[in-house]
N, C-alpha and C positions, 0 to 999 in steps of 0.2 A: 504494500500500500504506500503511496502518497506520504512520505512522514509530514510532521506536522510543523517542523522547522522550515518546511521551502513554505515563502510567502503567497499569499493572493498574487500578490503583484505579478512575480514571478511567474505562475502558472499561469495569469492571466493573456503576459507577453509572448509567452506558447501558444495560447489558443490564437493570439490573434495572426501568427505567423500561418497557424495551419490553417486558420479561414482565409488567411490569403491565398495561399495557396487551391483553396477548393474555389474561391473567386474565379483563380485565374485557368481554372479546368486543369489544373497538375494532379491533381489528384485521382480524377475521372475526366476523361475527356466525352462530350457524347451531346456535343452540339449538334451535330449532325443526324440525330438521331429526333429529328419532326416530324408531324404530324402521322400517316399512316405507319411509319416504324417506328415511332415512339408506343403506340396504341399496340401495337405487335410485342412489341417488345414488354411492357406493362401484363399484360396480359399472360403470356406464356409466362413470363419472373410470375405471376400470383399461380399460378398454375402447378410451375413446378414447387411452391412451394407448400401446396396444398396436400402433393403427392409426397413432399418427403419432408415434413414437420421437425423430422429431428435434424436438418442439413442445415446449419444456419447460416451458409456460405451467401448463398440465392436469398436468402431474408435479409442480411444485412448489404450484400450489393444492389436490392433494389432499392434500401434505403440511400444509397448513395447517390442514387441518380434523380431521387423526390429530392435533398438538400440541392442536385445540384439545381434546381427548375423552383429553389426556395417553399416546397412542398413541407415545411419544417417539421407540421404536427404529423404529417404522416410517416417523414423519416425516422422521427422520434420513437413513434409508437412502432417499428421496424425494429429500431437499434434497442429497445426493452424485450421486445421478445424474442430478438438472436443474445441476446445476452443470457434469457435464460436457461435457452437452448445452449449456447454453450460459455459455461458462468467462466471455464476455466479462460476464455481468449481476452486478453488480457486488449488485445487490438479493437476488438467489437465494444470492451468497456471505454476504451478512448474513444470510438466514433461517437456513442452515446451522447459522451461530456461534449462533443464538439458540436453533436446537433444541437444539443442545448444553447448551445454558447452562440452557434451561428441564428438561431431562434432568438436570441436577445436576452436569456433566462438565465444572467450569470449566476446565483448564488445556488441556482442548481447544478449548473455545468461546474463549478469549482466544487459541490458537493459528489458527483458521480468522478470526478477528474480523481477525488481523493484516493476512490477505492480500486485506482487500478495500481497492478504489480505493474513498477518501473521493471524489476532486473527481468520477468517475464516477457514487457514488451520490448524491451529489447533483443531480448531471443528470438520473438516470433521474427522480430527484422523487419518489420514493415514501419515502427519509428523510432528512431533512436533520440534517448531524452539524456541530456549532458547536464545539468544544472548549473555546472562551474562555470560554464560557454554560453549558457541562454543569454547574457548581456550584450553577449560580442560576437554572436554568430550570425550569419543571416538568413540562415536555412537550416533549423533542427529538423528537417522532412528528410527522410532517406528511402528511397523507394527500392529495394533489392531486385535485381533482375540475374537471370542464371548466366544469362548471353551478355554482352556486351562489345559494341561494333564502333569502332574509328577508322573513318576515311576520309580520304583529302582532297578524295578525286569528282565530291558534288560541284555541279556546275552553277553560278551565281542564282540563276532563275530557279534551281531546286528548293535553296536555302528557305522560301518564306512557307512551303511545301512542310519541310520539315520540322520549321519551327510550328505551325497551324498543328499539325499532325504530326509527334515524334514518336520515333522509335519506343521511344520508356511506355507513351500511353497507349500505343498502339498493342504492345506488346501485352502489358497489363489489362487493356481490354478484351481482347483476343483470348487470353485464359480465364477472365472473368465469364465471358460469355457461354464459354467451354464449360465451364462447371455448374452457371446458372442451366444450362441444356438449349440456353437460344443458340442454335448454332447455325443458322445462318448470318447474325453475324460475326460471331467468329472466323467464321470461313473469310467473309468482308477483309475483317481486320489482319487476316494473316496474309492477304492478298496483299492490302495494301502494303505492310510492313516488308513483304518479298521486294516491293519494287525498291525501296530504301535500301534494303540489305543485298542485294543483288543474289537475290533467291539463296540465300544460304541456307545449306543444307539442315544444320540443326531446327530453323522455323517451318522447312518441309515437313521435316519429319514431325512438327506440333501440329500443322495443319492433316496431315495423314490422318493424325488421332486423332481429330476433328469431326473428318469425313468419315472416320471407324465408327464413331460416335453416332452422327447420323445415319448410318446404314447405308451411306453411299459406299460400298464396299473398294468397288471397279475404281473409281475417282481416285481412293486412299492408297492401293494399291501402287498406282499410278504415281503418286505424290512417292510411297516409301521408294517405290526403283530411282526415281530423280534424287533424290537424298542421299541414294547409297550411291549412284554413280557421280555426285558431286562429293560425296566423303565415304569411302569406302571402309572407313574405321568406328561410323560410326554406329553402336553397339546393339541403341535400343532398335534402331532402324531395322535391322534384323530382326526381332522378335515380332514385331509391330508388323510387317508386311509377313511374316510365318504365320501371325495368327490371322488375318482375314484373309489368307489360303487358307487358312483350316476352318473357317464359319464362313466360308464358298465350296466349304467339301474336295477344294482342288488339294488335293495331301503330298500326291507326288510333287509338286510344285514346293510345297510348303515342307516338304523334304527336303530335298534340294537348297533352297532356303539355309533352312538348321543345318544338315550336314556343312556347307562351306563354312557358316557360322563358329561352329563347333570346332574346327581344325582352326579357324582362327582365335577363339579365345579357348583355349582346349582345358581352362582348368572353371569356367564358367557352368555351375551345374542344371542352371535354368534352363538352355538350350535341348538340355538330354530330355529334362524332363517336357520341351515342348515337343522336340523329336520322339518322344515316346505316346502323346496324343497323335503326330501325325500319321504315327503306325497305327497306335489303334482304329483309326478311320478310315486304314490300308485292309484291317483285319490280319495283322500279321503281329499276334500274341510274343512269341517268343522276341522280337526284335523291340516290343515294349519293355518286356522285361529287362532283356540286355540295358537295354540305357538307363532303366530304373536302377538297377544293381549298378551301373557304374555309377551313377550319379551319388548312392546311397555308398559306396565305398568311398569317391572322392569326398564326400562330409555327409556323415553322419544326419546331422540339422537339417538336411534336406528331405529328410522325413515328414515334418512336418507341411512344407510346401506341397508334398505328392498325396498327401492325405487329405489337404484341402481341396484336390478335382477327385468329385465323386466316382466317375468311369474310371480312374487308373486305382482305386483301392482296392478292388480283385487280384491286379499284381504286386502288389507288396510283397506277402506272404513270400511268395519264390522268387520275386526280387532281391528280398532279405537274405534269405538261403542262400542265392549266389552268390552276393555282394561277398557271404560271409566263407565261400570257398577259394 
């Protein structure tokens, strides 16, 4: 919690830094998001959250798009019940304090600001709170992203492009969208953000999971081969195009797949065990089991992983036996 030695004052100059920042759409970008796809969008976010009550991801990112359109009482009553949905996010308690704050209702928002765990949300990493620095900094907002892209080679006319639409928000929305289930625009945002990054491989491979997501299987498909023929090293991409062969029924395919896979990371036990569903849906028992038993000899703990797909729990048993000859 908030000790009680940092001042009003102090917490107050925070808040007002992050409503600048939500002024200035750093935090959510989604002007762009008017009249029929805003209605689109509204709708499927209440939808999915109807379906899955306990996700507070999609409750509190549609509260962020009612703050951003100053929808205040409805963001509020959003950021109260992702809170109690999940008490422990330490981030969802700061957006709370912020609705408040950006609502006008300071002695609430410094009262809800109190009860967040600082050394928490700094863990989660989406804001880092300094108190030594709040005097003298000018951006306590740190938004983490996994990727990070510098080039030198945008031309004059891109720049106002990038700065409208960056990389950070484009990015962040693209996986917000993803998890809320509106995934056409996701699909949008990872489009746009390919053209900035000059189609890199690792955002292929997020929009893949995108189109897997929506059951555009063929599309995804499509996205994982450009990924891997733009970086050949990279890991998930493999597993990602092996499995919607294998929820296409194409197995041979999604063999082929894993096998190259597997000689490339040869001590990686996930592979086996996705190479051992593509056999099961080849019908060819014993070569299940082979990769079970390897996989179960190269670590043990991947017991547990095999036990969680209900079809390969029939081979355990002689899986085990091998492993253990």
């Amino acid at each position: 919690m908030v000790s009680n030695t940092i001042s009003n004052e102090i917490i107050i100059k925070y808040m007002q830094r992050i409503q600048k920042k939500a002024k200035e759409g750093s935090l959510i970008r989604d002007e762009y998001l008017t009249g029929e796809k805003w209605n689109i969008l509204e709708q499927k976010a209440l939808q999915r959250i109807q379906e899955c009550p306990e996700d507070a991801f999609p409750i509190d990112a549609l509260a962020h798009h009612y703050l951003n359109r100053k929808q205040f009482q409805k963001a509020i009553e959003l950021y109260k019940i992702a809170v109690k949905v999940a008490p422990e996010s330490a981030s969802i308690q700061h957006h709370l304090a912020i609705g408040y704050y950006c609502h006008g209702d300071t002695a609430q928002a410094l009262k809800e600001f109190r009860k967040i765990n600082v050394n928490q949300l700094n863990k989660e990493g989406m804001y880092t709170i300094n108190w030594q620095t709040i005097e003298n900094t000018e951006d306590d907002y740190n938004f983490n992203t996994e990727e990070h892209w510098e080039d030198d080679s945008f031309e004059e006319e891109d720049f106002e492009e990038i700065f409208q639409y960056t990389i950070r928000t484009l990015h962040h929305n693209a996986n917000m969208y993803t998890q809320m289930g509106v995934y056409e625009f996701a699909i949008e945002c990872f489009q746009q953000l390919l053209k900035l990054t000059f189609r890199a491989p690792c955002i292929l491979n997020q929009l893949g999971v995108t189109y897997a997501f929506a059951r555009e299987y063929k599309q995804a498909k499509k996205i994982f081969n450009e990924a891997l023929q733009g970086n050949p090293g990279l890991e998930n991409a493999y597993s990602n195009l092996a499995n919607v062969h294998i929820l296409l029924e194409e197995f041979e395919l999604a063999v082929g797949v894993l096998k190259k896979a597997s000689s490339k990371y040869p001590t990686e036990t996930g592979f086996l065990i996705e190479l051992a569903l593509a056999y099961e849906g080849l019908d060819y028992p014993n070569k299940v089991i082979n990769c079970l038993a390897k996989s179960l000899k190269m670590d043990p703990n991947s017991f547990t992983e095999i036990n969680s797909v209900t079809s390969l729990r029939p081979f355990i048993g002689p899986a085990l036996e091998l492993a253990q000859t």
